[in-house]
FITIVO-98568 format. One record per residue: residue in one letter; y, x, z of N, C-alpha, C in turn. Coordinates in pm, whole numbers, plus 50000, padded with zeros to 5 digits. Layout:
BEGIN
aYXZYXZYXZ/...
END
This chain:
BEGIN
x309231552441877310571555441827310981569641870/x310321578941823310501597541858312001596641847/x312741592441702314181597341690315111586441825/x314511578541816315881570041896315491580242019/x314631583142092314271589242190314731606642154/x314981612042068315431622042063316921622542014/x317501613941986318821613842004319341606642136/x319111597642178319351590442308318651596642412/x317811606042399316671606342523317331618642581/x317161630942425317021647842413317651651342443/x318991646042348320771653642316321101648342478/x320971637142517321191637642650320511639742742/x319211646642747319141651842871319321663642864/x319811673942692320541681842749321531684142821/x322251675842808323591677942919323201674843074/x322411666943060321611665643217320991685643250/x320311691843147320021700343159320541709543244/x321881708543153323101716443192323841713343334/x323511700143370324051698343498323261702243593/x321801698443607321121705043670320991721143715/x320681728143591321321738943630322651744943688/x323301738543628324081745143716324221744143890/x323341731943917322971729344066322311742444144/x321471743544055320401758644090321331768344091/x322171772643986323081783444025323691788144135/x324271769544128325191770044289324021773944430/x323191770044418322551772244530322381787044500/x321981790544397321921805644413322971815544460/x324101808644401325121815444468325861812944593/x325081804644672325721805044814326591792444828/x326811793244966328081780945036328911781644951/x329601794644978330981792844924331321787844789/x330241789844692330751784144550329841770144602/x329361763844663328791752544650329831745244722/x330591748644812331891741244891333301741444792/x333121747644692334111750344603333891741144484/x332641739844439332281733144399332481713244394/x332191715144577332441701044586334321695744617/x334961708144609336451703144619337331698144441/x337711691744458338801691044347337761690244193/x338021697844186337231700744001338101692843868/x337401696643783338081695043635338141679943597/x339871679043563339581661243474339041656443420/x338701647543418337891643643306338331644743163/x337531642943046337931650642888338681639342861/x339671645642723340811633842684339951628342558/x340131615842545339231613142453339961612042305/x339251617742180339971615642053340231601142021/x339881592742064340101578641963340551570542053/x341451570542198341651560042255340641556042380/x341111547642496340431545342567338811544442539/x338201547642624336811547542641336491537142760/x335331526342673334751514242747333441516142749/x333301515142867331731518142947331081501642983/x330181499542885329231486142879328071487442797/x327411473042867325991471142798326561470042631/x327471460342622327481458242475327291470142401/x328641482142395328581494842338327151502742351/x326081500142441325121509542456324231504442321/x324541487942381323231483542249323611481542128/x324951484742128325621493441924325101502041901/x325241510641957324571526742000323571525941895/x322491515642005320551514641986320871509441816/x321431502341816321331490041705321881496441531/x322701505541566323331513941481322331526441408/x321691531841535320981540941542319471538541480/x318991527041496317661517141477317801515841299/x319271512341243319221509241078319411523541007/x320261531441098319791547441026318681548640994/x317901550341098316481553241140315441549641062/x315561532641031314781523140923314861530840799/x316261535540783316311536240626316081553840639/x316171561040707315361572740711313921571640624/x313251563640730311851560540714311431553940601/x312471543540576312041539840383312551547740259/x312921558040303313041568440197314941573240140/x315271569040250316861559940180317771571440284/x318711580240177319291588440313320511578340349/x321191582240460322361571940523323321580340602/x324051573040679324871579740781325091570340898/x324801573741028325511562941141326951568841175/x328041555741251328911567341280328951557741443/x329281571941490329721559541652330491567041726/x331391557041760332351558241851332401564242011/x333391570142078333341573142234332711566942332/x333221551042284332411545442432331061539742403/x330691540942251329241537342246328191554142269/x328941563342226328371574642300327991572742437/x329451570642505328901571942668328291564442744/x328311551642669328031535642715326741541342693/x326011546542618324111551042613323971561442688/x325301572342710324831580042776324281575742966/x325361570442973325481558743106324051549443125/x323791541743016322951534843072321351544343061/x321361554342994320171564842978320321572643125/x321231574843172321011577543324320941570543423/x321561558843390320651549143484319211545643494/x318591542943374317031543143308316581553443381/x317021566043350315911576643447316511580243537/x317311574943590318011577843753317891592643731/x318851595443668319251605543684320831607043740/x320641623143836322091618843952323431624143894/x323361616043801325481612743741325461601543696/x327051601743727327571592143674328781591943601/x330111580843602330951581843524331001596343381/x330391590443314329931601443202330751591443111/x331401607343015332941598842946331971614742845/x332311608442737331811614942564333041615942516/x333861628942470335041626642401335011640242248/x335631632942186334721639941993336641643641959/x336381653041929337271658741892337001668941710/x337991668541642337601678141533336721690241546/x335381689541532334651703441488334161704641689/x334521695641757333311698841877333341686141973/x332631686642064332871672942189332931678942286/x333581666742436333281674142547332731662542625/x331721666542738331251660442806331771662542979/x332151647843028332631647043207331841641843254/x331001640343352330371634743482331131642243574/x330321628443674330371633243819328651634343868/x328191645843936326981650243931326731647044122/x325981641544141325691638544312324361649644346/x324481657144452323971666644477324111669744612/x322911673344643323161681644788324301678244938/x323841664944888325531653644943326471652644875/x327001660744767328321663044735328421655144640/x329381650744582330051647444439330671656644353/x330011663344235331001673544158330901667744059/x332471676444054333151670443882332671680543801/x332141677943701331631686043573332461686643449/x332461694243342333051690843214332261702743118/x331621699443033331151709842960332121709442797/x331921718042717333091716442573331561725542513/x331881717842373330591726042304330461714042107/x329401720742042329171712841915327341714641958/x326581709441848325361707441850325081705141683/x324161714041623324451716341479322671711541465/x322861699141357321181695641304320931699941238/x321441703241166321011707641009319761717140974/x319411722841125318081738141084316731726341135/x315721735741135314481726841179314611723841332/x315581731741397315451728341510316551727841548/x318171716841662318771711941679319251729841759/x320211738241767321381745041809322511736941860/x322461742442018323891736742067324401753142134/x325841750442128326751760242124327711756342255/x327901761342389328431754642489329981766042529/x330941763942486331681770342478332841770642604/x332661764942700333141762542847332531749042905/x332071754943058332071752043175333111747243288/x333431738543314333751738543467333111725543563/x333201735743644332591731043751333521729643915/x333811714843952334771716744067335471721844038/x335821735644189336721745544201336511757744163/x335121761544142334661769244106335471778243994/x336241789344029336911801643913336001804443758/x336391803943717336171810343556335321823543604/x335751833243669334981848943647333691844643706/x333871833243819331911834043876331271821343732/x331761810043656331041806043595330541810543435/x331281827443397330951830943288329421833843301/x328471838843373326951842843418326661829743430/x327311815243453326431801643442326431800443294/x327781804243207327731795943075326171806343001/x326411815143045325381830742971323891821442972/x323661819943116322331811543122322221799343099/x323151786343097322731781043031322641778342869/x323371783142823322991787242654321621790842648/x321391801542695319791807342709318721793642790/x318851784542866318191777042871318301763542763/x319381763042713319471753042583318761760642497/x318291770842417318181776742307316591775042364/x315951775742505315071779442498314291760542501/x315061754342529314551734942545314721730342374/x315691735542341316091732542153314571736642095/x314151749642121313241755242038312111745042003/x311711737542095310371731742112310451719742048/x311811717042026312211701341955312531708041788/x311241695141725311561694741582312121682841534/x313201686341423313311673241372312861671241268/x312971655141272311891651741147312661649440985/x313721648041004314561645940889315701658940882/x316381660840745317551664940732318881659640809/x319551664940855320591651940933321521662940937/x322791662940958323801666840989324811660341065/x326001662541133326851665441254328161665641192/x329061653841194330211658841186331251652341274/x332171658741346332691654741475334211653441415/x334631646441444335951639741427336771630941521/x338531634741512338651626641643338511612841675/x337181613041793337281597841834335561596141795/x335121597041700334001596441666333261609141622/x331651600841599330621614241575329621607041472/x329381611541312328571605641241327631618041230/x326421614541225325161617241178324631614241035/x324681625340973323771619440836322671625140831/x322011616740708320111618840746320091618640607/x318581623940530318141628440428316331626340442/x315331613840414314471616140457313931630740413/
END
């Protein structure tokens, strides 16, 4: 299953990407943004459609939603999935549990024309609050994401413009290597996110 694994697997371990790095940054840049880091930090994102519910059920809508796109990809038949906030995060959640990877409370919120992504990232002892804002465009042979703010903790705006610089440049350079196999497109709306496909 390449696509369920590249939409459930890819799109989120880019944002794992992005959290990671920015771990490396912080260490690059010393105590002081890594103690700044672990104070306070950014709310979590407001979500377009209403509370967001974090469960098994929503994850395996997610799979299950994603699985009849997919079918009818493959039998020749174009379609559209659409899914909601907490079945976003409910997969994003249980896909980091699966590869233990170190976040948690991960909240998906879809807003007109982009999304934003919150964890809390465990590191180096600490707990940081994350929030990235950004879109992710299918439509070329190869998936473009566009990350249009960072925050991190306490961390100021003037030291994380040189994080947003590099990680764009490390998304553009993890995107490259991923092909997709169908036509599909991206359209973000508040509360939800549909995917359409074209075998």
């Amino acid at each position: 299953m390449f696509i369920i694994h590249f939409f459930t697997g890819s799109i989120i371990g880019i944002l794992s990407g992005i959290f990671l790095s920015l771990v490396l940054i912080a260490i690059i840049l010393g105590a002081t943004t890594a103690a700044l880091m672990a104070t306070g930090g950014p709310t979590t994102c407001e979500p377009g459609g209403g509370e967001i519910t974090i469960n098994q059920a929503n994850s395996d809508a997610f799979i299950d939603k994603w699985d009849a796109f997919d079918q009818a990809l493959n039998n020749g038949t174009s379609g559209f999935a659409t899914f909601n906030e907490s079945e976003i995060a409910s997969r994003a959640e249980s896909w980091a549990n699966e590869e233990d990877a170190p976040f948690e409370d991960i909240r998906a919120c879809i807003h007109d024309g982009y999304g934003e992504a919150a964890a809390t990232l465990h590191v180096l002892g600490m707990d940081v609050k994350i929030r990235v804002k950004g879109t992710l465009d299918l439509s070329g042979k190869n998936p473009e994401a566009r990350v249009d703010d960072i925050s991190v903790g306490n961390v100021p705006g003037f030291l994380m413009a040189p994080v947003e610089a590099i990680v764009d440049r490390s998304l553009d350079e993890g995107l490259d290597d991923l092909e997709i196999e169908h036509d599909y497109s991206l359209t973000l709306n508040e509360g939800e996110a549909t995917v359409g496909g074209r075998p």
